[in-house]
C-alpha positions in Angstrom: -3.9 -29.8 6.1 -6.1 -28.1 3.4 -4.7 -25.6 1.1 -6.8 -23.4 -1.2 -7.8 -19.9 -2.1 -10.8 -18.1 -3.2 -10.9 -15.3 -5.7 -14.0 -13.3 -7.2 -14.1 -11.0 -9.6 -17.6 -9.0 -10.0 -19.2 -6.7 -12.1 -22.2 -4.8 -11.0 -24.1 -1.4 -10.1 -23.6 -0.1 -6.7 -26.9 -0.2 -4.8 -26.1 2.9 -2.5 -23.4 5.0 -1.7 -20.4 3.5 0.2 -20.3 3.2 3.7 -17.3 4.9 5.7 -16.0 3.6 9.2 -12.3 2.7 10.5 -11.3 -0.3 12.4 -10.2 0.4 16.3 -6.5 0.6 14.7 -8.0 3.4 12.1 -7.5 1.8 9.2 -10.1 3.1 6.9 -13.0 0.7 5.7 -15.5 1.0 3.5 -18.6 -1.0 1.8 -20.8 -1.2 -0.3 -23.3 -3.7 -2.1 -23.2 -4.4 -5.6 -26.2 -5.2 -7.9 -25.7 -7.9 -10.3 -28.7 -8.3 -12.9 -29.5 -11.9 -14.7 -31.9 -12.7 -17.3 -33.9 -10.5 -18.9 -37.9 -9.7 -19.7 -39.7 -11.4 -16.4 -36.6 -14.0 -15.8 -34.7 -11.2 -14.4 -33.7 -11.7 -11.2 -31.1 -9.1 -9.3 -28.5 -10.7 -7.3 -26.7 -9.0 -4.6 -23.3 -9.1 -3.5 -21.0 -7.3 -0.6 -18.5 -5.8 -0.9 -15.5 -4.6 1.7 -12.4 -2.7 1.2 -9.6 -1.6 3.2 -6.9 0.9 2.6 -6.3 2.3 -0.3 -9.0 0.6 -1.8 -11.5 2.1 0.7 -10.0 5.6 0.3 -10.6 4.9 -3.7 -14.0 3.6 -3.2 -15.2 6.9 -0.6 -13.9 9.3 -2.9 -14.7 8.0 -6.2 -17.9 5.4 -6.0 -21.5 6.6 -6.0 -24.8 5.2 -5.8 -25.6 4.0 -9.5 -21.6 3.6 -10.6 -20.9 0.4 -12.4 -17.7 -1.2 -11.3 -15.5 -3.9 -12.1 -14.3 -5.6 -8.2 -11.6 -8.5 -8.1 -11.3 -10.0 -4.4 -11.1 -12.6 -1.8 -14.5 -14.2 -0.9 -15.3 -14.6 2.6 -17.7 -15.6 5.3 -18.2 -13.3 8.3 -20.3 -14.6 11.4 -21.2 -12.2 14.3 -24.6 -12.1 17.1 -27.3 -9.7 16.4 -29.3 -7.7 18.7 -31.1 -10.2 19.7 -28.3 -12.7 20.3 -28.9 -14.5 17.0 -26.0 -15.8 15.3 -25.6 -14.8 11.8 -23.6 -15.2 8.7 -22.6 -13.5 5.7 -20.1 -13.9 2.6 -18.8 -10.7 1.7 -15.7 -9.9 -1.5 -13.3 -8.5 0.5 -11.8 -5.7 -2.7 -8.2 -5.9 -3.3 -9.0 -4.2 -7.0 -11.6 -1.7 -7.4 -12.5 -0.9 -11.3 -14.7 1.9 -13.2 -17.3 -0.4 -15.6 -18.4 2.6 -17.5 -16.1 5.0 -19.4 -16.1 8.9 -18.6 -16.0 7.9 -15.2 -12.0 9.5 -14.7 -11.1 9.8 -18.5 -12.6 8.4 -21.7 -9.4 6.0 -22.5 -9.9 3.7 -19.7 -10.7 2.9 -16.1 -9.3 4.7 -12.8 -8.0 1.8 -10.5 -7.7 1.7 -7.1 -4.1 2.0 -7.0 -4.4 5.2 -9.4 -3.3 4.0 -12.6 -5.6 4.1 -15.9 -6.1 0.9 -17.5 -6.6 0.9 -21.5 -9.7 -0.8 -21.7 -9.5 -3.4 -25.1 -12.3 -2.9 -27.6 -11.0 -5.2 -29.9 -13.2 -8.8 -30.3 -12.3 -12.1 -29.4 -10.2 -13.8 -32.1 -12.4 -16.2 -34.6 -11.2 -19.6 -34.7 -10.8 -20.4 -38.1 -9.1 -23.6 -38.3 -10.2 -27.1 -37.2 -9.8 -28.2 -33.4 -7.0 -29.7 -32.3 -6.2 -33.3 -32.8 -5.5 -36.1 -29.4 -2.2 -35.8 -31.2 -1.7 -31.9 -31.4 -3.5 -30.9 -28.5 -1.6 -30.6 -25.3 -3.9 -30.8 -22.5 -4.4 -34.4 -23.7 -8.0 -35.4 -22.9 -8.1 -33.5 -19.4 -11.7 -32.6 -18.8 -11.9 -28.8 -18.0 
């Protein structure tokens, strides 16, 4: 039996504004497509990703997420099959959104980032710390020689 898991985490610009519906239980889902930009000059190339949230998340996400809003999403990625119109079978992986993110400060307040769940999240502004001694040594360093 094969055991695994998938996580995603994207950032990106929504490319329209989020898409309400409920399941034929009610619960409340929404999505939404993010844009993801890469490169720059004429090697840019936009990459698009789907996004789906249930719950709370999709309550967040119809309330506070707008066309042009820059979020942070974390989530499960999965594939979703299902027959068109004209009987075609067709698949799609989507991020199914367990955290939903502001990118952009001033979106809720100017300190951090609304979350899905309602808290605010101090964003860090600090930079990554400088190494400034010598690597580690076979002898010193505990992963050994493990490739990574």
């Amino acid at each position: 039996m094969s055991k695994g898991f998938s996580c995603a985490q994207i950032g990106g610009t929504l490319g329209k504004d989020p898409e309400s519906r409920a399941t034929p239980n009610g619960t409340k889902v929404v999505s939404f497509s993010l844009a993801v930009d890469k490169g720059f000059g004429d090697n840019l190339k936009t990459n698009w990703f789907n996004i789906v949230a249930f719950r709370d998340q999709a309550e967040f996400a119809e309330k506070y997420l707008k066309k042009g809003k820059s979020v942070f999403v974390s989530g499960d990625l999965q594939n979703r099959t299902w027959e068109d119109k004209q009987g075609q079978k067709r698949t799609t992986a989507e991020i199914i959104a367990y955290k939903i993110d502001f990118a952009d400060s001033g979106s809720k307040s100017d300190s951090g980032s609304r979350t899905a769940t309602g808290a605010t999240a101090v964003r860090q502004q600090a930079a990554p710390p400088v190494r400034t001694t010598a690597p580690a040594t076979e002898e010193s360093d505990p992963f050994g020689d493990e490739p990574f």
